[in-house]
Structures are given as structure tokens and as C-alpha cells.
PyMOL CGO cylinders between C-alpha atoms (Angstrom):
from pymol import cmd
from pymol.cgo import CYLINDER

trace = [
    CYLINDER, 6.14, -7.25, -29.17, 6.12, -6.80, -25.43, 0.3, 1, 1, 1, 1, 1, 1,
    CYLINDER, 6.12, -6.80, -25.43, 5.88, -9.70, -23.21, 0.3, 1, 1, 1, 1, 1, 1,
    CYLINDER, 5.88, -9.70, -23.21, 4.74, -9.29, -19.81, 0.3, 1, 1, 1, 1, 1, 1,
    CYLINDER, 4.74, -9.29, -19.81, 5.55, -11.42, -16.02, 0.3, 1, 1, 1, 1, 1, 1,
    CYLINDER, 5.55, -11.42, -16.02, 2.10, -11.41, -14.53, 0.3, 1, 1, 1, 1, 1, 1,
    CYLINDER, 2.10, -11.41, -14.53, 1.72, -11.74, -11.26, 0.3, 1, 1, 1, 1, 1, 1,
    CYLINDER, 1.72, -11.74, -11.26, -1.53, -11.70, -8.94, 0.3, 1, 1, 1, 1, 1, 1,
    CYLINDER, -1.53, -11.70, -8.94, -1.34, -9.37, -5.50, 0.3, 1, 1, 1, 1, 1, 1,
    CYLINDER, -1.34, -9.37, -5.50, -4.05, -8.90, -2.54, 0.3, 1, 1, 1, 1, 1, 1,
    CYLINDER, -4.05, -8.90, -2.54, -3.90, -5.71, -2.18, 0.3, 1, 1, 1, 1, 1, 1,
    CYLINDER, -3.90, -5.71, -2.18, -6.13, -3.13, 0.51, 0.3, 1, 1, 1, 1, 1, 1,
    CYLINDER, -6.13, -3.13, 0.51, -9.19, -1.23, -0.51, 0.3, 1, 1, 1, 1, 1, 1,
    CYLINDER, -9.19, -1.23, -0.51, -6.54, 1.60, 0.13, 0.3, 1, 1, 1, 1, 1, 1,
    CYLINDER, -6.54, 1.60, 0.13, -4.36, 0.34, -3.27, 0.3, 1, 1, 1, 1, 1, 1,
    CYLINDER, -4.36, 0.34, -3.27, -7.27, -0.93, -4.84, 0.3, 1, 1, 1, 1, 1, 1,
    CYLINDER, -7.27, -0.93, -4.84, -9.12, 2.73, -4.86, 0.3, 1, 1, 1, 1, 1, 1,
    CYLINDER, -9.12, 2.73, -4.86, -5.46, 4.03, -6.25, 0.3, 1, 1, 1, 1, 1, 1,
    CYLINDER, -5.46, 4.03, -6.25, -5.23, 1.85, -8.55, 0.3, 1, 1, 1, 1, 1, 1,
    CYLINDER, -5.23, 1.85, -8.55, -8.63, 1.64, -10.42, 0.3, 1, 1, 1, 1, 1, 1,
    CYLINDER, -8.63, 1.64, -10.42, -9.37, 5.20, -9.47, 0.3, 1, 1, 1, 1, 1, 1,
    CYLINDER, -9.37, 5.20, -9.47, -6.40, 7.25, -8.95, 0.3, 1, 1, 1, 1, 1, 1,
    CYLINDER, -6.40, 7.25, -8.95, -7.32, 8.63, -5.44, 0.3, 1, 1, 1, 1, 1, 1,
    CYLINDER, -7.32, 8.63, -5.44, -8.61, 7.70, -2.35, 0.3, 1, 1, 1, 1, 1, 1,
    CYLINDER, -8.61, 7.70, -2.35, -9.73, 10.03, 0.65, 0.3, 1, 1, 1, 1, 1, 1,
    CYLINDER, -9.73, 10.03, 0.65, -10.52, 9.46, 3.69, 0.3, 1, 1, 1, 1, 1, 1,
    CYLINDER, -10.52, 9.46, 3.69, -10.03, 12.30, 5.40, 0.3, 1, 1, 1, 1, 1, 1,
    CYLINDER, -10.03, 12.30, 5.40, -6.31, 10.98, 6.70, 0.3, 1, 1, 1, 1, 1, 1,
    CYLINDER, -6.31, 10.98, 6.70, -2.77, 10.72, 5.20, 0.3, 1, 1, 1, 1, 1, 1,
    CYLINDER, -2.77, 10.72, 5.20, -3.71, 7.03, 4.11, 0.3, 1, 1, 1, 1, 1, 1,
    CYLINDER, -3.71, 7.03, 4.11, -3.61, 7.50, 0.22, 0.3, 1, 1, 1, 1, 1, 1,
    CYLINDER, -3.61, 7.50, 0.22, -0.14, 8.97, 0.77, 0.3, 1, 1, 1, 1, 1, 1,
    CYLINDER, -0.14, 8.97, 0.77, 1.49, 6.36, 3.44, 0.3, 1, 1, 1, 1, 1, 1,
    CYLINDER, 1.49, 6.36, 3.44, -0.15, 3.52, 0.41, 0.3, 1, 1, 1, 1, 1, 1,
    CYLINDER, -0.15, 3.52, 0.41, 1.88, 5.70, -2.27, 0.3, 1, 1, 1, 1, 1, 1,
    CYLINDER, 1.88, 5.70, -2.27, 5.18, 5.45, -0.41, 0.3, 1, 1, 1, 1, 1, 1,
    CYLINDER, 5.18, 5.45, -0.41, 4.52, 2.04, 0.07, 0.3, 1, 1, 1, 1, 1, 1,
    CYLINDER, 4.52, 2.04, 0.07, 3.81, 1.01, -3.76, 0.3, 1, 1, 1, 1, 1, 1,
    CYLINDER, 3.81, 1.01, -3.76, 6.89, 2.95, -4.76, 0.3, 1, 1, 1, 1, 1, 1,
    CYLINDER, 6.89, 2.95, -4.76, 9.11, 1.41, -2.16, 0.3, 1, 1, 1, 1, 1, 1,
    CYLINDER, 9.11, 1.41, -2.16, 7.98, -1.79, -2.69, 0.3, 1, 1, 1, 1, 1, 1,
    CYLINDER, 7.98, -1.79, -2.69, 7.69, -1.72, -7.34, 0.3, 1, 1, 1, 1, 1, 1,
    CYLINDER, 7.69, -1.72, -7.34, 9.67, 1.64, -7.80, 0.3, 1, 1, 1, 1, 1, 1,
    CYLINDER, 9.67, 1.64, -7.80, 8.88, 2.57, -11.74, 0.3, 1, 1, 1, 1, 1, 1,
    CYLINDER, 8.88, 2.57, -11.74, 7.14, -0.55, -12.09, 0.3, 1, 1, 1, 1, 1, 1,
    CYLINDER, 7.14, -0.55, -12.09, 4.03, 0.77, -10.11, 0.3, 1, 1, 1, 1, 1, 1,
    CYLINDER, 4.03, 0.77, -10.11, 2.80, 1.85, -13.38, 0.3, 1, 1, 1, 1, 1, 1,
    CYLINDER, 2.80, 1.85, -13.38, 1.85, -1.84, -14.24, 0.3, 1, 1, 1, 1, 1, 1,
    CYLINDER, 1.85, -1.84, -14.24, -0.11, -2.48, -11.73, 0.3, 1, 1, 1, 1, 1, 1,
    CYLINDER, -0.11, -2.48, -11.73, -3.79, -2.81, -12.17, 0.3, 1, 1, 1, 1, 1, 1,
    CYLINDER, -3.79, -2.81, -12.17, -6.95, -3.43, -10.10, 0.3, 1, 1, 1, 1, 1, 1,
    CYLINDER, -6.95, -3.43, -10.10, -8.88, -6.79, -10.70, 0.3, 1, 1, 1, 1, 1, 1,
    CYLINDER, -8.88, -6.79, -10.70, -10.99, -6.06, -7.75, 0.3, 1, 1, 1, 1, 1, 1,
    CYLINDER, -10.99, -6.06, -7.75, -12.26, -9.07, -6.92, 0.3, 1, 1, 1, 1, 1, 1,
    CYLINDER, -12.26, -9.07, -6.92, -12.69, -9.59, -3.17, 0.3, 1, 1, 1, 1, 1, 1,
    CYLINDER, -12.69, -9.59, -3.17, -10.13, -12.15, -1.67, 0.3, 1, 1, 1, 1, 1, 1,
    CYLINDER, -10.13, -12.15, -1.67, -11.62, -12.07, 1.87, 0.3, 1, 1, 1, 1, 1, 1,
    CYLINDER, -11.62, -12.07, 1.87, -10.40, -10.92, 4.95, 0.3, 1, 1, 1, 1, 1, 1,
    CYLINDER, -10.40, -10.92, 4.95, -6.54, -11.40, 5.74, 0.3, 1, 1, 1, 1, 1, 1,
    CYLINDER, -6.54, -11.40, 5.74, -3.70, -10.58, 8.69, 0.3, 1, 1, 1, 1, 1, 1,
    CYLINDER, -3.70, -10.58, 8.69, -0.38, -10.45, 6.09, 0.3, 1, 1, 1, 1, 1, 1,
    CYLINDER, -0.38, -10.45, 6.09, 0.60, -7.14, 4.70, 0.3, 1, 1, 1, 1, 1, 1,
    CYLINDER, 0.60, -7.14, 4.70, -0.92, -5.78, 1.74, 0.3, 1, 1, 1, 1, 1, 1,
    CYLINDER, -0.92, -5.78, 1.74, 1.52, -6.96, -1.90, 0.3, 1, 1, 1, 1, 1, 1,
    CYLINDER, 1.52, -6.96, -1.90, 1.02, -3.66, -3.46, 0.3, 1, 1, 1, 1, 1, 1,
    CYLINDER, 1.02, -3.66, -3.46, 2.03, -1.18, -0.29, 0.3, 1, 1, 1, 1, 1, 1,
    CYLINDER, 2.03, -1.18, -0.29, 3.11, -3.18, 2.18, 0.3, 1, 1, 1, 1, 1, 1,
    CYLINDER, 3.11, -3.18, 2.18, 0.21, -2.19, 4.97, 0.3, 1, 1, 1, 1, 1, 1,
    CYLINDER, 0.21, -2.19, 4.97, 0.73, -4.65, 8.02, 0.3, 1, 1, 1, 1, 1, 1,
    CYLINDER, 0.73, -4.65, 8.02, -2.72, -3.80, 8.82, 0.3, 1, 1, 1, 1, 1, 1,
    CYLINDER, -2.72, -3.80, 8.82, -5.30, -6.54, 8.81, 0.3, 1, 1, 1, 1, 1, 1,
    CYLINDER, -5.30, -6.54, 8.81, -8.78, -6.15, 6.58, 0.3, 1, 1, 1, 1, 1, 1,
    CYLINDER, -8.78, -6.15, 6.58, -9.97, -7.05, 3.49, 0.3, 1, 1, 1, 1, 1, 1,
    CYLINDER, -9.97, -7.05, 3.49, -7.86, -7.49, 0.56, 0.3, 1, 1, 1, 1, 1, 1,
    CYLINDER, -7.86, -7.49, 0.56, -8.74, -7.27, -3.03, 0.3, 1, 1, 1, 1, 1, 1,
    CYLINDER, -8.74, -7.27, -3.03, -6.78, -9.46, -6.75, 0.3, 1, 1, 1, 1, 1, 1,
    CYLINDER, -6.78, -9.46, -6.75, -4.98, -6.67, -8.98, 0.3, 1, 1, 1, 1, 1, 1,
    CYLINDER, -4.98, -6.67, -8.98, -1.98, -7.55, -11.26, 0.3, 1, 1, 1, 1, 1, 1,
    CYLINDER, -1.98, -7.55, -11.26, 1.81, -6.56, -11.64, 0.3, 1, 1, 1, 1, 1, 1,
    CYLINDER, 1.81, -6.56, -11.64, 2.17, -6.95, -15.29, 0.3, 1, 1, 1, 1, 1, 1,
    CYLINDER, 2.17, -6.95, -15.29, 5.45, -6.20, -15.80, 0.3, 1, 1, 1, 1, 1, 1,
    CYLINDER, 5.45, -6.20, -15.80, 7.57, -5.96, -19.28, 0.3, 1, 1, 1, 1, 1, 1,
    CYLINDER, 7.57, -5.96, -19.28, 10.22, -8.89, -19.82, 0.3, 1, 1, 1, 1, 1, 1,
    CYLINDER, 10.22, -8.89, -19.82, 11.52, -8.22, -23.20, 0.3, 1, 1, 1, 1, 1, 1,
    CYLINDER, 11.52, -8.22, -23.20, 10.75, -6.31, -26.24, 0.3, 1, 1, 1, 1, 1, 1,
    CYLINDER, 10.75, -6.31, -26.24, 10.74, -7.56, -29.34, 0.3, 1, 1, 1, 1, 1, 1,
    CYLINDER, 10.74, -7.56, -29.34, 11.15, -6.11, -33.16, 0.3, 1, 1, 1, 1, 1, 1,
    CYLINDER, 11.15, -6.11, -33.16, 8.02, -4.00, -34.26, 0.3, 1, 1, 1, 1, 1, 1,
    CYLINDER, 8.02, -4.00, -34.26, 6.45, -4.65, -37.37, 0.3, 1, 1, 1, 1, 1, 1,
]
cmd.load_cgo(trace, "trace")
């Protein structure tokens, strides 16, 4: 059995569209710069995160899943990352 770390971000609407949706577009490079940010920031492990969604308010610190210094909203997802794998039965 897997066992999971989880830990609870704010992310922007930027990672929160990516991550419950896939994409985001707003006509600029913002969906890319958030990309480069999540893998900088979780590297492989950007595969565990997952959107919540629930709205946190506004906020002035960076965004925990790309790093975004930009102030705005910010949203819950999750970093459930693997700790150990166990036998399978």
C-alpha cells in the first residue's frame, strides 16, 4: 500500500485552472510561466498535485504551487505525495 505526505497549498486561479482542468488561456504566456514554475518548484512530483478549489481569499505571498509573486486570489489544492510503498496483496 502507498502512503501519502499531504500537504495543503494556496495556489492562483492560474494553477488552479491547470490543475483541475489541464489548461488555462488567457490569451498570454501565463499557463506556461505557471508550468515552469510548478516544475521548478515539485519537479516529478507535480503529478500529485490536485485542485481543492476552495477560495482562500485574497493574498500578497507567492503562489505554493508556481511560485507567482503576484498578489490575487488564491485557491486550497493538495501535494499528495508517495512516502513508502508497501507489499501488494
Amino acid at each position: 500500500m502507498t502512503t501519502f505526505d499531504q500537504t495543503e497549498l494556496a495556489v492562483c486561479v492560474v494553477c488552479l485552472h491547470l490543475l483541475a482542468n489541464g489548461e488555462f488561456n488567457d490569451g498570454t504566456d501565463a499557463a506556461q510561466t505557471a508550468v515552469t514554475g510548478m516544475y521548478r518548484i515539485w519537479g516529478f512530483n507535480v503529478r500529485h498535485l490536485s485542485a481543492d478549489g476552495a477560495e482562500l481569499g485574497f493574498s500578497t505571498w507567492p503562489c505554493e504551487g508556481c511560485g507567482d509573486t503576484d498578489h490575487g486570489d488564491r485557491y486550497r489544492a493538495f501535494a499528495l505525495i508517495p512516502t513508502r510503498r508497501g507489499d501488494q496483496a
